[in-house]
Residue frames as qw, qx, qy, qz and C-alpha x, y, z in Angstrom:
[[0.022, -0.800, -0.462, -0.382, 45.61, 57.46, 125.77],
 [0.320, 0.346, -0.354, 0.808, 46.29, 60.94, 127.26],
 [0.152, -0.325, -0.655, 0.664, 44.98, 62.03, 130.22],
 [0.367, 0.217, -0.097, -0.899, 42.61, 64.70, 128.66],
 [0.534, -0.012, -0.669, -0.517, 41.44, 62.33, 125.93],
 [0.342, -0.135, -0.930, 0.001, 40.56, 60.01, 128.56],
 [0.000, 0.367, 0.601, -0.710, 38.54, 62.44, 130.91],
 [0.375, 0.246, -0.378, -0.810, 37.21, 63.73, 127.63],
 [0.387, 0.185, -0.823, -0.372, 36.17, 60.24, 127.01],
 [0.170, -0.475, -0.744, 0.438, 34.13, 59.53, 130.51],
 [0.169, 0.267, 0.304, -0.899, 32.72, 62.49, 130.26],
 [0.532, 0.086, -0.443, -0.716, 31.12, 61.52, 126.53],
 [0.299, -0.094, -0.948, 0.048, 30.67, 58.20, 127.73],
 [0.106, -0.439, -0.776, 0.440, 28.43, 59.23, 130.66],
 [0.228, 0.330, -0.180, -0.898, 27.06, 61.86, 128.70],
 [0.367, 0.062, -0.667, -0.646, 25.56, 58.93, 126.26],
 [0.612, -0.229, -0.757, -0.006, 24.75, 56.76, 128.93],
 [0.256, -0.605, 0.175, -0.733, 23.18, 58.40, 131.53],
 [0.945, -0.271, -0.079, -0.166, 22.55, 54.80, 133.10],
 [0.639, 0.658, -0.314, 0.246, 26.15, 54.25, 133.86],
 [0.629, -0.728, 0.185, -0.200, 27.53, 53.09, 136.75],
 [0.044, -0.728, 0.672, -0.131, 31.27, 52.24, 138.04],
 [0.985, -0.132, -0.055, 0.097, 32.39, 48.35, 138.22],
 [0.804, -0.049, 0.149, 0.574, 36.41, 49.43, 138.16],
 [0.116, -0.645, 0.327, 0.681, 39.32, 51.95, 136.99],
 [0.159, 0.354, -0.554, -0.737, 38.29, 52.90, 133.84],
 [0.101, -0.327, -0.939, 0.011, 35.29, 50.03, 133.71],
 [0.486, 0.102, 0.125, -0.859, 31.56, 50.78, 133.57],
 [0.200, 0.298, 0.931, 0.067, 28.09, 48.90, 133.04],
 [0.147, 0.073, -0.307, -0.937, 24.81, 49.17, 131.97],
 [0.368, 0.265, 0.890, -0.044, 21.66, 47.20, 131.92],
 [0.013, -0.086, -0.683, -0.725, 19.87, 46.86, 128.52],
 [0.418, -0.025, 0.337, -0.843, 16.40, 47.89, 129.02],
 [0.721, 0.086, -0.168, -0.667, 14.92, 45.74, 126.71],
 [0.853, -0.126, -0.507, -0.017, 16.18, 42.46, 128.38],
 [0.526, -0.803, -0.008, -0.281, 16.76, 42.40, 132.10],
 [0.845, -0.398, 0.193, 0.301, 18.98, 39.65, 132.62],
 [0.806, 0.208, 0.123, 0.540, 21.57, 41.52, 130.01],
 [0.162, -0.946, 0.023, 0.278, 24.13, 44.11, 130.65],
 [0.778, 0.570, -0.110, 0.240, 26.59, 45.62, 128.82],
 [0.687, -0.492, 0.017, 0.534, 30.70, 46.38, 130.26],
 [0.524, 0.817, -0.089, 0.223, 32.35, 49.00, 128.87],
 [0.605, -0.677, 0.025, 0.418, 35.77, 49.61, 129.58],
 [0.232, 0.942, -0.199, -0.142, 38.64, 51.91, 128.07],
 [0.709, -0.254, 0.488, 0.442, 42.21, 50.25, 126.42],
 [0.428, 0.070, 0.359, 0.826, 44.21, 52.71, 124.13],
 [0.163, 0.049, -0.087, -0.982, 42.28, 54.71, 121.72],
 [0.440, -0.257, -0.761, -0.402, 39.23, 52.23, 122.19],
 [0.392, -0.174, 0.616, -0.661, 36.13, 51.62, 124.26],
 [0.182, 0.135, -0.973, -0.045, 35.44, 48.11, 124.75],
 [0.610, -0.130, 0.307, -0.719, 32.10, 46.96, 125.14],
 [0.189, -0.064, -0.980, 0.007, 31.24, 43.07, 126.29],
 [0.692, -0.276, -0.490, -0.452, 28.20, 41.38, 126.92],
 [0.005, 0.090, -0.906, 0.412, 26.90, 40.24, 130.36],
 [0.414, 0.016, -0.791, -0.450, 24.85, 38.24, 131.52],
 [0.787, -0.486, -0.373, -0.072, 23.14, 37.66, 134.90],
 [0.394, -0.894, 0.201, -0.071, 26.28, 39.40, 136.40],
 [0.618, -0.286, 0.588, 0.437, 28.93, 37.57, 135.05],
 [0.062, 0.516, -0.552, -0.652, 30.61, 38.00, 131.84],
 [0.754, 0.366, 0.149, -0.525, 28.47, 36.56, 128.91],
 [0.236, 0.479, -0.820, -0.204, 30.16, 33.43, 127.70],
 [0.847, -0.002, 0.343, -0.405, 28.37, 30.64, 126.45],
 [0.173, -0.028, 0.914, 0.367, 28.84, 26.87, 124.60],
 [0.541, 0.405, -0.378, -0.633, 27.11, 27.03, 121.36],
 [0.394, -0.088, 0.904, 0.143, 26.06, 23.34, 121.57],
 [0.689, 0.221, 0.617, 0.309, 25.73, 21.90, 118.36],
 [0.355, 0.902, -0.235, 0.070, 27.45, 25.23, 116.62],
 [0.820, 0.133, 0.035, 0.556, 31.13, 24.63, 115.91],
 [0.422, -0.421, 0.192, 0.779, 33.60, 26.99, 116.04],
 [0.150, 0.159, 0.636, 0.740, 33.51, 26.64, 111.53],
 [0.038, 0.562, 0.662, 0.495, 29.74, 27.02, 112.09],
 [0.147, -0.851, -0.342, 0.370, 29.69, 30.08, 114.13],
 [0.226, -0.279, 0.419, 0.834, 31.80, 31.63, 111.69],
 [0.025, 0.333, 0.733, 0.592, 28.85, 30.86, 109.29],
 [0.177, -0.815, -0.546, 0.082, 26.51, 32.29, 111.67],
 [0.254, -0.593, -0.096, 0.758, 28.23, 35.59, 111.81],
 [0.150, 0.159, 0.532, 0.818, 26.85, 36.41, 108.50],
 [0.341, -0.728, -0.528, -0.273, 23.12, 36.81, 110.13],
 [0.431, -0.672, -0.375, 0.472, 24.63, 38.61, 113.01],
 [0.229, 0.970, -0.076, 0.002, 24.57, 42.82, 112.93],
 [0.647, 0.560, -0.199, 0.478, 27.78, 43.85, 111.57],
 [0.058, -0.789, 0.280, -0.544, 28.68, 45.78, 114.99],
 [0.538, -0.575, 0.587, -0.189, 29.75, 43.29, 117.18],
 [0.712, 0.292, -0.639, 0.021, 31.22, 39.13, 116.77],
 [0.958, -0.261, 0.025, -0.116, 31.44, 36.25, 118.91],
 [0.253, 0.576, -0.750, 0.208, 35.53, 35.75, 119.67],
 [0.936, -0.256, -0.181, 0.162, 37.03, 32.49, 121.95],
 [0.479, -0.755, 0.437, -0.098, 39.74, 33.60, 124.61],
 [0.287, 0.579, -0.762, 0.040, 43.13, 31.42, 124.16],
 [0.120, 0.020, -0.959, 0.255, 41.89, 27.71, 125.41],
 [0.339, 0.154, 0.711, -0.596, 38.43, 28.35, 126.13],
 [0.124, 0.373, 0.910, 0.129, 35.51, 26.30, 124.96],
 [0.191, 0.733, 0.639, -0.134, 33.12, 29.54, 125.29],
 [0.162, 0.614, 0.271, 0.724, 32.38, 32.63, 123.02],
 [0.013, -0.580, -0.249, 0.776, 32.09, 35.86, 124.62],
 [0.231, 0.793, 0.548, 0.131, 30.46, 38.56, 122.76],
 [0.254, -0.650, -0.189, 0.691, 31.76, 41.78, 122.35],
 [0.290, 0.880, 0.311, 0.213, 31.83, 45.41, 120.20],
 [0.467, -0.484, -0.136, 0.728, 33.75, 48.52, 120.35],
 [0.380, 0.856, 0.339, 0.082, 34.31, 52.04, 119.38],
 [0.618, 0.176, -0.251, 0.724, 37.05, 54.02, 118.59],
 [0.203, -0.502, -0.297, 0.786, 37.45, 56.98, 121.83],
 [0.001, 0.318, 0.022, -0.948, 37.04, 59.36, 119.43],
 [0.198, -0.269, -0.938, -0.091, 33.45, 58.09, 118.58],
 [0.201, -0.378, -0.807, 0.407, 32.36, 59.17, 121.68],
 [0.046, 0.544, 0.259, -0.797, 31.34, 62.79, 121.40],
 [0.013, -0.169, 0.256, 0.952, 29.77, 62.41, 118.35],
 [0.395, 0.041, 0.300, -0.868, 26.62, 62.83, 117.61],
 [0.691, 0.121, -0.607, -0.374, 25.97, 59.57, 116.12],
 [0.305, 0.252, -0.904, 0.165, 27.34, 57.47, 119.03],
 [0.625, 0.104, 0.422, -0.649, 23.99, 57.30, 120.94],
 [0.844, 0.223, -0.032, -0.487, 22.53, 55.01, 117.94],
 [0.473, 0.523, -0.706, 0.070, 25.97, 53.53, 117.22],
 [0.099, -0.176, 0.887, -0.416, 25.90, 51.81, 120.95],
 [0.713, 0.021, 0.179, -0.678, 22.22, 51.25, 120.34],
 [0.817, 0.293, -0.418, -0.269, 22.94, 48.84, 116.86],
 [0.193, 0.465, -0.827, 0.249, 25.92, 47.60, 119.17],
 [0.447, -0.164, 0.643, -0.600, 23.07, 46.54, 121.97],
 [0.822, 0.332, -0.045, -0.461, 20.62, 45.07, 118.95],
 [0.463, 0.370, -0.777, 0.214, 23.89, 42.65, 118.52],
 [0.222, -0.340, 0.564, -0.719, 23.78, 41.73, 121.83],
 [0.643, 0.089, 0.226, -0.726, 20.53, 41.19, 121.72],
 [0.845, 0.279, -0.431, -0.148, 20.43, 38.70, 118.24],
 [0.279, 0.437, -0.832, 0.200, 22.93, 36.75, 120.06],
 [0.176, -0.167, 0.706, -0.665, 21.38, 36.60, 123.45],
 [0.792, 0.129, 0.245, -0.544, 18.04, 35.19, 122.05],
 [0.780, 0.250, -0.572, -0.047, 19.77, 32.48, 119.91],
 [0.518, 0.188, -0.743, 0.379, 21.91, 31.37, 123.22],
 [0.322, -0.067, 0.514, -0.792, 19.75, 32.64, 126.75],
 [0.205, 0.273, 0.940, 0.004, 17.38, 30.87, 127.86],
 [0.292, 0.558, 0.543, -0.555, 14.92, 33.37, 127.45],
 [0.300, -0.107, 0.548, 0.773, 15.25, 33.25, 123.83],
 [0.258, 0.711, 0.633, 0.161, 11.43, 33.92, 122.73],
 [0.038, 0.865, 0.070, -0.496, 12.24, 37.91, 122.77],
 [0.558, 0.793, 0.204, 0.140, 12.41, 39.72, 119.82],
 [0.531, -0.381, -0.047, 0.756, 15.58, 41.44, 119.25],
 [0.142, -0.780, -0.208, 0.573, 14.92, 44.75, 119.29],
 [0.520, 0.796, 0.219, 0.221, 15.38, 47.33, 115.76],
 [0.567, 0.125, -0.074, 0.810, 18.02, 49.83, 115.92],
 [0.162, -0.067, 0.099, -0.980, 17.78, 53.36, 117.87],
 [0.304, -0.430, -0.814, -0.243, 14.34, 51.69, 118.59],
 [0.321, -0.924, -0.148, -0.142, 13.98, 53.23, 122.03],
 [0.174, -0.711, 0.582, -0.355, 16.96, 54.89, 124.77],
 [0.691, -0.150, -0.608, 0.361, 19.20, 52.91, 126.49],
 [0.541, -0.250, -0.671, 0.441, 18.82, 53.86, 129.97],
 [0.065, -0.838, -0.343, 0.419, 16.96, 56.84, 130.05],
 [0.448, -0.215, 0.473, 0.727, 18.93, 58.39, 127.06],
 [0.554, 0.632, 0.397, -0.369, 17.11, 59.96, 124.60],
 [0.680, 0.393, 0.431, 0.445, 17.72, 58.55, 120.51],
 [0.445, -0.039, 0.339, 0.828, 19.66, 60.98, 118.48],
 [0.334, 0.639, 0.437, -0.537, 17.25, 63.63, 117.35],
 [0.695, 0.466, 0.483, 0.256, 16.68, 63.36, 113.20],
 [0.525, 0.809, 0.070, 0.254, 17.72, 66.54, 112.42],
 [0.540, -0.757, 0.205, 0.305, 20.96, 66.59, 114.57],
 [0.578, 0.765, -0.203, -0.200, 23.81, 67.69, 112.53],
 [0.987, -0.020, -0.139, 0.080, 26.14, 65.51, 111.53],
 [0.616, -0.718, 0.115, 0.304, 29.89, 65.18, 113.09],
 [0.003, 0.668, -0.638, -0.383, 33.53, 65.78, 111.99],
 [0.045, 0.360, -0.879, -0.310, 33.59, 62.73, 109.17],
 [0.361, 0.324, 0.768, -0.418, 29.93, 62.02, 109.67],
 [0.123, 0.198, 0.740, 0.631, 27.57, 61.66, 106.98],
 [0.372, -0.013, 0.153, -0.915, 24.24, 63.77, 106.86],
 [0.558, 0.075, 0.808, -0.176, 21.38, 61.31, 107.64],
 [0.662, 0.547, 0.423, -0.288, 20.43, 59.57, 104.48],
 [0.126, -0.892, 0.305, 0.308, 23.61, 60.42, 102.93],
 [0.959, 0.207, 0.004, 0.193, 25.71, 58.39, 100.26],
 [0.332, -0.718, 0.386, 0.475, 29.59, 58.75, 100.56],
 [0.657, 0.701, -0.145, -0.238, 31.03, 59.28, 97.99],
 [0.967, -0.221, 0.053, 0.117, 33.56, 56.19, 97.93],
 [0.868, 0.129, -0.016, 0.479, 36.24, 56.83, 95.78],
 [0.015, -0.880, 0.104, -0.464, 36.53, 60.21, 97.23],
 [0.515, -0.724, 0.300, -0.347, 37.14, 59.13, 100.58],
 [0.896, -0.096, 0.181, 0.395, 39.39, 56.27, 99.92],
 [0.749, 0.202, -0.032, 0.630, 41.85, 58.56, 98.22],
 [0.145, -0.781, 0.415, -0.444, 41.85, 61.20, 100.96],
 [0.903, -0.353, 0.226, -0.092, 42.22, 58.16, 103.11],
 [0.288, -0.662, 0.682, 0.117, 45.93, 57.81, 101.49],
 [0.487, -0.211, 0.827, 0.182, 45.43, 54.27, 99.28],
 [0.277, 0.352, -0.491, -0.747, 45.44, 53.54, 95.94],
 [0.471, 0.302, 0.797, -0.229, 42.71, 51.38, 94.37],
 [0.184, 0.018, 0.836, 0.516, 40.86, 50.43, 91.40],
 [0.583, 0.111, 0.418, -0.688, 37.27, 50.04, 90.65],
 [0.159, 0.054, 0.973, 0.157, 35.72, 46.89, 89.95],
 [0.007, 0.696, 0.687, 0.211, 31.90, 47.63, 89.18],
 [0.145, -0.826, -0.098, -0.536, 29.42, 51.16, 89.96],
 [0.569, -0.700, 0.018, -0.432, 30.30, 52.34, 93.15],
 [0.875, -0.457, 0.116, -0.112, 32.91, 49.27, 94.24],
 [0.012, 0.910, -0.413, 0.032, 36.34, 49.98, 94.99],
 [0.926, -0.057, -0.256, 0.270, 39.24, 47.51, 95.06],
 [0.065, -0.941, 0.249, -0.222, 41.54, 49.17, 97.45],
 [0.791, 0.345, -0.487, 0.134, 45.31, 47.72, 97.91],
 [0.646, -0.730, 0.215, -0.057, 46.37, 46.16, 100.87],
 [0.547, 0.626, -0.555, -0.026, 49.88, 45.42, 101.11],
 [0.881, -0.233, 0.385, -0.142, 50.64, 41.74, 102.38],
 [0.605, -0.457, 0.548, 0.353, 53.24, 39.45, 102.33],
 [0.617, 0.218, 0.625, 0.427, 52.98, 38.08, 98.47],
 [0.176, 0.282, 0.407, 0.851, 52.41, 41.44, 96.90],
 [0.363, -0.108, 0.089, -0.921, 48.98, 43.48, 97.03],
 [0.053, 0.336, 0.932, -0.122, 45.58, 41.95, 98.07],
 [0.256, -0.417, -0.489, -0.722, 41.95, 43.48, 97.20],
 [0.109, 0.326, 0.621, -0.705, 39.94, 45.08, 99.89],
 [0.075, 0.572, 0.677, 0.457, 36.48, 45.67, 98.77],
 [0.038, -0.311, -0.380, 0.870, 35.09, 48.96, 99.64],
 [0.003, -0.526, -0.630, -0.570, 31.54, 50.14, 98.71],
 [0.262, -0.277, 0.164, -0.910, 28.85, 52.15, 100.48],
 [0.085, -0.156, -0.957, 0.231, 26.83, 50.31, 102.82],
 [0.317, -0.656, -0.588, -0.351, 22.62, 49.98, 102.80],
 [0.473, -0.648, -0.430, 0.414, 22.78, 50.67, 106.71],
 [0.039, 0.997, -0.029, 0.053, 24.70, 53.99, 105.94],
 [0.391, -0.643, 0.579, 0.313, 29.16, 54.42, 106.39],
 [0.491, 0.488, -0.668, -0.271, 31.15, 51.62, 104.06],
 [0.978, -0.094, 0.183, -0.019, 31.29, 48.09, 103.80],
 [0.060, -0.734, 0.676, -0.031, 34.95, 47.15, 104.00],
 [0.917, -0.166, 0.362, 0.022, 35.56, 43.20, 103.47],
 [0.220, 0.688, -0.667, -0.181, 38.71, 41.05, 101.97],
 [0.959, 0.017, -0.040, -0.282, 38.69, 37.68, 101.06],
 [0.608, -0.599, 0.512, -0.097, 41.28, 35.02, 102.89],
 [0.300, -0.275, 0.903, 0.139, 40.74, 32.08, 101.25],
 [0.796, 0.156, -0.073, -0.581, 38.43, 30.16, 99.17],
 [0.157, -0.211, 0.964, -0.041, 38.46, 26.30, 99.24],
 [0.597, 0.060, -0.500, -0.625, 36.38, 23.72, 97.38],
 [0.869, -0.131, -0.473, -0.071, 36.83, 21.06, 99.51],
 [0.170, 0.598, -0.595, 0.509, 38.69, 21.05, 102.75],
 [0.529, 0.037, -0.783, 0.324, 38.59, 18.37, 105.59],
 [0.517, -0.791, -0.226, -0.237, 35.97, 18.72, 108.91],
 [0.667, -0.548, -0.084, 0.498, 39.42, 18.78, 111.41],
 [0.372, 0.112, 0.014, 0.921, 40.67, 21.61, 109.31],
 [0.329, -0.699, -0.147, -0.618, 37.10, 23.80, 109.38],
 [0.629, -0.734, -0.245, 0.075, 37.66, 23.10, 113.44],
 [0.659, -0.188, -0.023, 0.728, 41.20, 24.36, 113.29],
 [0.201, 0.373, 0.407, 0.809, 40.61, 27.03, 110.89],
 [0.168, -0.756, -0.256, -0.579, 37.56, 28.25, 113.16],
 [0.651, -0.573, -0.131, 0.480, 39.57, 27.86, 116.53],
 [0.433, -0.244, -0.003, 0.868, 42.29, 30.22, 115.12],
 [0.176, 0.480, 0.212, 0.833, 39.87, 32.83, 113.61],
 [0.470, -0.802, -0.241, -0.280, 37.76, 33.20, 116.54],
 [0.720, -0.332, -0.112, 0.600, 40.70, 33.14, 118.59],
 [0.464, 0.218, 0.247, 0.822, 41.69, 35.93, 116.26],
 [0.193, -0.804, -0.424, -0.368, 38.16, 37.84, 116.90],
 [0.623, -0.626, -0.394, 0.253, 39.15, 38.13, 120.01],
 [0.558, -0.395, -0.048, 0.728, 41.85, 40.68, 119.40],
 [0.176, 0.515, 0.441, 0.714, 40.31, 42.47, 116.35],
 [0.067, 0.596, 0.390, -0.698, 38.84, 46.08, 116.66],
 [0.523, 0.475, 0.065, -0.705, 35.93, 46.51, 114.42],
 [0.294, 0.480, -0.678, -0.472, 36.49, 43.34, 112.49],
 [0.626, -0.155, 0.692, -0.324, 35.34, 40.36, 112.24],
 [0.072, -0.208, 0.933, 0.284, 35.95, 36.85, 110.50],
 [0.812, 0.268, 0.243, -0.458, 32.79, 35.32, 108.55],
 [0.248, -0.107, 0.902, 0.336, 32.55, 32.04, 106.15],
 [0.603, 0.356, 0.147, -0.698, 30.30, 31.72, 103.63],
 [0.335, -0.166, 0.849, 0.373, 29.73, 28.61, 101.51],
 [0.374, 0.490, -0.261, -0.743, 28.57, 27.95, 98.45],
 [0.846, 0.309, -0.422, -0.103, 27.48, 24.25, 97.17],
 [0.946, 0.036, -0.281, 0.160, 31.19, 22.86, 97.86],
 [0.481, 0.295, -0.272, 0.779, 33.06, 25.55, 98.05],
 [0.417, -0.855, -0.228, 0.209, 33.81, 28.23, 101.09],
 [0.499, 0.541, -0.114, 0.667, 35.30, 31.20, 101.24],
 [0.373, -0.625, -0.453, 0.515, 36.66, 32.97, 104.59],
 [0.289, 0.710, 0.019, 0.642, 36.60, 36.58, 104.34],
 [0.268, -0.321, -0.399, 0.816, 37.51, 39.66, 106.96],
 [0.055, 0.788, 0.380, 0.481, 34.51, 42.38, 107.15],
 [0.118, -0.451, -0.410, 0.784, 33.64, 45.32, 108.81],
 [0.126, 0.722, 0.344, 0.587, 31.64, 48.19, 108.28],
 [0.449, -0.066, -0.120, 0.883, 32.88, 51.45, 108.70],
 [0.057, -0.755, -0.606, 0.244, 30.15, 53.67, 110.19],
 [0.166, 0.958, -0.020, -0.233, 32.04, 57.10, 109.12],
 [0.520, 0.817, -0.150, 0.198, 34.37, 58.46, 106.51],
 [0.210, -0.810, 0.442, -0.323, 37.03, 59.21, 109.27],
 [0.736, -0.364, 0.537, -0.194, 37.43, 55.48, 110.20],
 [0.645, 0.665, -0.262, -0.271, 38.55, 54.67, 107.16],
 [0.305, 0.655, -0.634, 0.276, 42.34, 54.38, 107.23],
 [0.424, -0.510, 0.604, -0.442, 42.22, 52.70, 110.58],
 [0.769, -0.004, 0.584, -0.259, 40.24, 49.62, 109.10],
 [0.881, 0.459, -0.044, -0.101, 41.88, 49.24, 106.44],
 [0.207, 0.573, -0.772, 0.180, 45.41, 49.43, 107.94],
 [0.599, -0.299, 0.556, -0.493, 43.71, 47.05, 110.59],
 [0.843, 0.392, 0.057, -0.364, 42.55, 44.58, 108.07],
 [0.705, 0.518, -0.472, 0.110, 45.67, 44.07, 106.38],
 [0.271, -0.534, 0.695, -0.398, 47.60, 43.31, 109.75],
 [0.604, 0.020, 0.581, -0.545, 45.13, 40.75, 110.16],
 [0.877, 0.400, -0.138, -0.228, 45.31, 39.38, 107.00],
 [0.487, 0.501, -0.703, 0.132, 48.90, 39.00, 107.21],
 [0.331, -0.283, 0.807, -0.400, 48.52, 37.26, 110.44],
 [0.876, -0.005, 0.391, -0.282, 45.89, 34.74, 108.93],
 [0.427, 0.675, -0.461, -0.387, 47.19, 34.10, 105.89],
 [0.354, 0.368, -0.843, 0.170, 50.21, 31.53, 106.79],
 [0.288, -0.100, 0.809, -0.503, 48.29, 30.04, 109.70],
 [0.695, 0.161, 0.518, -0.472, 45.49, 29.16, 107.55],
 [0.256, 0.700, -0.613, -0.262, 47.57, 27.51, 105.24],
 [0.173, 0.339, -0.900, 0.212, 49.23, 25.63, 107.43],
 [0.425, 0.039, 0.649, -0.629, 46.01, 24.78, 109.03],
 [0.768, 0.318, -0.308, -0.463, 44.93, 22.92, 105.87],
 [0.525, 0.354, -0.771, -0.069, 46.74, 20.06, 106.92],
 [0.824, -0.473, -0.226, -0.216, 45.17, 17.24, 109.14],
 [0.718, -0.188, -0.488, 0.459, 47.56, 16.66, 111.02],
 [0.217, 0.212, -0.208, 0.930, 48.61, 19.97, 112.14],
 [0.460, -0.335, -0.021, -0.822, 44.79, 20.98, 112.55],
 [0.767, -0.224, -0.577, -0.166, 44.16, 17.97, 114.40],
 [0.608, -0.080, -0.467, 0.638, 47.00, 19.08, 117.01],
 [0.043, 0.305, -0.153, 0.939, 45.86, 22.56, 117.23],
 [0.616, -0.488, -0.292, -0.545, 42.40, 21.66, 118.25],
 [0.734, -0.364, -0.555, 0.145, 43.58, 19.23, 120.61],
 [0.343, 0.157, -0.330, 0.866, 46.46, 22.14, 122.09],
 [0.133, -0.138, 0.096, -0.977, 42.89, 23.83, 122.65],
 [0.174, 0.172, 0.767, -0.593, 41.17, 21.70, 124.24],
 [0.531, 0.401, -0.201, -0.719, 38.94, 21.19, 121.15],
 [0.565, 0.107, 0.807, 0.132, 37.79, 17.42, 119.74],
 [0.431, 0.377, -0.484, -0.662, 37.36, 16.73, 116.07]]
């Protein structure tokens, strides 16, 4: 990041977050009004700002006992779409984190945008804190830290929708550079290119407001409990490095299918998550192949300190 952008980028930061206070170079906190013991980190790395979950002063990272790996993957379908649960190379606990892209910061959305990020947070922290009996909290509900909520008729930014707004999809996928289909009203197949040829992204317009953005790994009818523990070691492993993505399972009956979502809060973020996506596909792809086989997934868990 350049030197402007990045003084540009503290400045919006502490601009959103009047509560904001130094922990490091380039590092900041926060504490979440509506729960005491939780705060949020933010720090800066490229064109991103990284925001993690603490806890009691220490970095929010918990064991999910009796959640798997496979079945926090299932649980990331109930969690908001703006943040995911990742696992660190070898470790046994989930952190929590979110991000935005720098240029994000100054716009006039990014006040509610860090709110929905906190309401994440939040769903998480009452399923795994003790103090789980609190409610988590609506979106833009009230300010973080003295802050005051977007104001309804603020106008909207560069690539920002006007509140209440529908994008028009296949407009903005083909200023967005990629060619694509359409599969129903309104829902876009848009081509990623990956190793074996093209893959389907879905793109649509999302209830919440931006796009929904998702692509579908795998599907399996049947598939072996030491591979779902491999299979959710290496995607949460994988979480960990994503920006704005995040790995979910859903199952059906017998069958499961992993996919990659996101949702893509403006028009302008387009391109980014959907080159992002495909990267990320091509990196699961072959690994969760090969991770169909017990043996292999049996070794990987163990390499990580993982029992099946």
């Amino acid at each position: 990041m350049k030197a402007v952008s990045r003084r540009r980028a503290i400045l919006a930061l502490r601009s959103a977050l009047p509560g904001l206070t130094d922990s490091g170079p380039a590092r900041w906190r926060f504490s979440d009004p509506k729960r005491a013991s939780l705060e949020v980190a933010v720090g800066l790395v490229d064109d991103w700002a990284l925001f993690a979950a603490r806890a009691d002063g220490v970095p929010f990272m918990f064991r999910a006992h009796g959640l798997s790996p496979w079945g926090m993957l299932l649980w990331h379908t109930e969690v908001p779409p703006s943040v995911r649960c990742a696992l660190s190379a070898g470790s046994r606990a989930f952190s929590v984190r979110g991000e935005l892209p720098v240029a994000a910061l100054d716009a006039p959305s990014v006040r509610c945008r860090i709110e929905e990020m906190c309401r994440g947070f939040r769903h998480i922290a009452a399923k795994f804190l003790p103090d789980a009996s609190q409610r988590p909290a609506a979106a833009c509900e009230r300010p973080i830290s003295g802050s005051s909520p977007r104001p309804a008729a603020a106008a909207p930014g560069p690539g920002e929708e006007a509140p209440g707004a529908r994008p028009d999809v296949a407009s903005v996928v083909r200023a967005a550079g990629w060619n694509f289909s359409e599969r129903a009203s309104g829902i876009l197949a848009v081509e990623l290119d990956v190793p074996h040829g093209v893959e389907p992204a879905l793109v649509s317009a999302a209830p919440e407001g931006g796009l929904s953005l998702s692509v579908e790994l795998a599907r399996f009818e049947a598939i072996p409990d030491a591979c779902r523990a491999a299979i959710g070691i290496f995607l949460l492993e994988l979480a960990d490095g994503l920006r704005g993505i995040r790995p979910m399972v859903r199952e059906d009956g017998g069958s499961c299918a992993i996919t990659l979502a996101a949702l893509v809060p403006t028009v302008h973020e387009l391109h980014g998550a959907l080159a992002a996506t495909a990267v990320a596909y091509r990196i699961s792809c072959e690994e969760i192949r090969a991770l169909r086989d017990v043996s292999i997934a049996k070794a990987y868990s163990e390499a990580r300190n993982w029992s099946v």
